[in-house]
C-alpha positions in Angstrom: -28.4 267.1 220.4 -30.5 264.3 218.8 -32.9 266.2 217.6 -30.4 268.7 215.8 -28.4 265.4 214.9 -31.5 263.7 212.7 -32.5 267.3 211.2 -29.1 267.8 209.8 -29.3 264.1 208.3 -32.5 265.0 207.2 -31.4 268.0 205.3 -28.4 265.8 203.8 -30.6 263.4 202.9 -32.9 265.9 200.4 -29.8 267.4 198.9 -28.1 263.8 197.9 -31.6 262.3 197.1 -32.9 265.3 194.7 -31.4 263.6 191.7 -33.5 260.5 192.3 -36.3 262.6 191.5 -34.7 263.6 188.6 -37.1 264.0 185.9 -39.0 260.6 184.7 -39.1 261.0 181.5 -35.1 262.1 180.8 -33.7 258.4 180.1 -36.6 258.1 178.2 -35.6 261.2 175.1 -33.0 260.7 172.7 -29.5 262.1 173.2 -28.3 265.2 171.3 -24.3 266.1 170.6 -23.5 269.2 168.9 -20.0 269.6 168.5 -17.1 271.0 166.4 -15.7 267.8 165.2 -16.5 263.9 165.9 -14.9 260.8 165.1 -16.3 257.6 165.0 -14.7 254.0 165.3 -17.6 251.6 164.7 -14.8 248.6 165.4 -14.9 249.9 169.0 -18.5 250.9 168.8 -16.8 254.7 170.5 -17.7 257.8 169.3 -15.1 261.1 170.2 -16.8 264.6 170.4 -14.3 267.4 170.4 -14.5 271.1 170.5 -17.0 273.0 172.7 -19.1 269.7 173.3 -22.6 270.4 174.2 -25.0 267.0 175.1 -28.7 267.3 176.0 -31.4 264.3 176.7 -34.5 265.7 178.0 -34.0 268.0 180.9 -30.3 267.2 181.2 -27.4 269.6 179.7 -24.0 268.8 179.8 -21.0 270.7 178.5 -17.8 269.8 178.0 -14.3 270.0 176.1 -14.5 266.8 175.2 -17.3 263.6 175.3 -16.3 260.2 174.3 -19.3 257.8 173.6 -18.8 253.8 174.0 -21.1 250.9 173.6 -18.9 248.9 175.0 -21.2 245.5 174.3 -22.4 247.5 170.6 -25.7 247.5 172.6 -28.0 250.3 172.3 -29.0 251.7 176.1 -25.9 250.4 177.7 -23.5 253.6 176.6 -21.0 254.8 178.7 -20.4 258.5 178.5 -16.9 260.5 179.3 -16.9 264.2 179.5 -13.7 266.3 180.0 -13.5 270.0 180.6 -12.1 272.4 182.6 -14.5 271.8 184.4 -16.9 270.0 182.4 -20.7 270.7 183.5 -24.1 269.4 183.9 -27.6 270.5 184.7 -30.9 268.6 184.7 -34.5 269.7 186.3 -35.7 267.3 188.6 -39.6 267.0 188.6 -40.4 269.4 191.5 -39.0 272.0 189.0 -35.7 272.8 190.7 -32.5 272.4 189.4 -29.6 270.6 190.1 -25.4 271.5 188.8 -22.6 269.4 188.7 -18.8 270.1 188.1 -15.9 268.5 187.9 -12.6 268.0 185.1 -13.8 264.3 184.5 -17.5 262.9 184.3 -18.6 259.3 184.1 -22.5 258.5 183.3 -23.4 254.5 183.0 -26.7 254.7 181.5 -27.2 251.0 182.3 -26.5 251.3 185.6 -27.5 255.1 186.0 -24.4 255.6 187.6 -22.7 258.9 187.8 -18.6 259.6 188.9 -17.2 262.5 189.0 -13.7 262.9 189.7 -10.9 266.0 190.0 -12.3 269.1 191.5 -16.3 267.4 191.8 -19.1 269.8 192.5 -23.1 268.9 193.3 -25.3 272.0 194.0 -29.0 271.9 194.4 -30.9 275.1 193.6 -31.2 276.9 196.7 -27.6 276.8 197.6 -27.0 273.4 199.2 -23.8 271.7 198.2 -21.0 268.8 197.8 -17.6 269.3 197.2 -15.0 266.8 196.7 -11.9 265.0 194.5 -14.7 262.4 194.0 -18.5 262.0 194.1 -20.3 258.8 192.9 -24.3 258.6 193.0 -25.9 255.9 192.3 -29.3 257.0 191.2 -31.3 253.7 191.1 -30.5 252.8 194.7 -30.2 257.1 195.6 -26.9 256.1 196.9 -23.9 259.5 196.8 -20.6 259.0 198.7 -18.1 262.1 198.1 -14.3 261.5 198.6 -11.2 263.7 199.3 -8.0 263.0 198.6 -4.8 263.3 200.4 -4.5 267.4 199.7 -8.4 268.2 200.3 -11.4 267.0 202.8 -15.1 266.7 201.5 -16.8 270.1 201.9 -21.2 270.4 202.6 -22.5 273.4 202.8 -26.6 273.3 204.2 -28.2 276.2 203.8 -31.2 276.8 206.0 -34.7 276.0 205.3 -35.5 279.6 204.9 -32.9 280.6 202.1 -33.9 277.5 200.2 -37.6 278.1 200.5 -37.1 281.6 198.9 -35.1 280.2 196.3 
């Protein structure tokens, strides 16, 4: 029972610690927003993106209804970006080539604090088919730190797929 215990932990432990391997150089690129409208507020250093958003920095690709940019100190580097959608969604490469998907209808990235939230209907899948589901998934991706949380009308869902299906993948 031990033994099957620490394997299962194991295999949890690759699928909410692929995005630390995220690829390197992603924080590094610039940040692209094409959109069908923007409005920008340089009084609130925020930036509104409406209309079939689509956002891409290096590897990462997020699309959304909607993406609201702050700088909440005016400080380059320390943007906070919103994305809404129905669901809104994200992709990025990590550096062993495989891919990882996130859903949800509201996403939170603190590029300070690499922090990502996402909230109402969240959804992490790693290529090969393992995946979180919850109301709300955090990950803190300095400190590879990912806690999923239901709410009151749903439980946290993990589906593990076995090493076999993933390796064919």
């Amino acid at each position: 029972m031990k033994q099957k215990r620490t394997k299962f932990f194991a295999i949890l432990l690759m699928l909410v610690s692929s995005n630390a391997l995220a690829l390197s150089t992603d924080a590094e690129q610039p940040i692209y927003i094409d959109s069908d409208s923007q409005n920008l507020d340089m009084t609130t250093n925020t930036v509104i993106f409406t209309g079939n958003v689509y956002l891409r920095q290096g590897s990462i690709r997020l699309n959304a209804d909607k993406v609201v940019v702050t700088r909440p100190s005016g400080e380059e580097g320390a943007e906070i970006i919103d994305a809404y959608g129905k669901p809104a969604t994200f992709e990025q490469t990590m550096d062993d080539g495989k891919k990882i998907n996130g859903e949800a209808f509201d996403l939170r990235y603190e590029t300070i604090k690499s922090f990502l939230t996402m909230t109402n209907k969240a959804v992490l899948t790693q290529e090969g088919g393992n995946q979180v589901e919850g109301q709300k998934i955090t990950y803190n991706i300095e400190k590879q730190l990912l806690v999923a949380e239901s709410d009151e009308s749903s439980r946290v869902t993990t589906v593990l797929q076995p090493q076999t299906k993933q390796d064919k993948n």
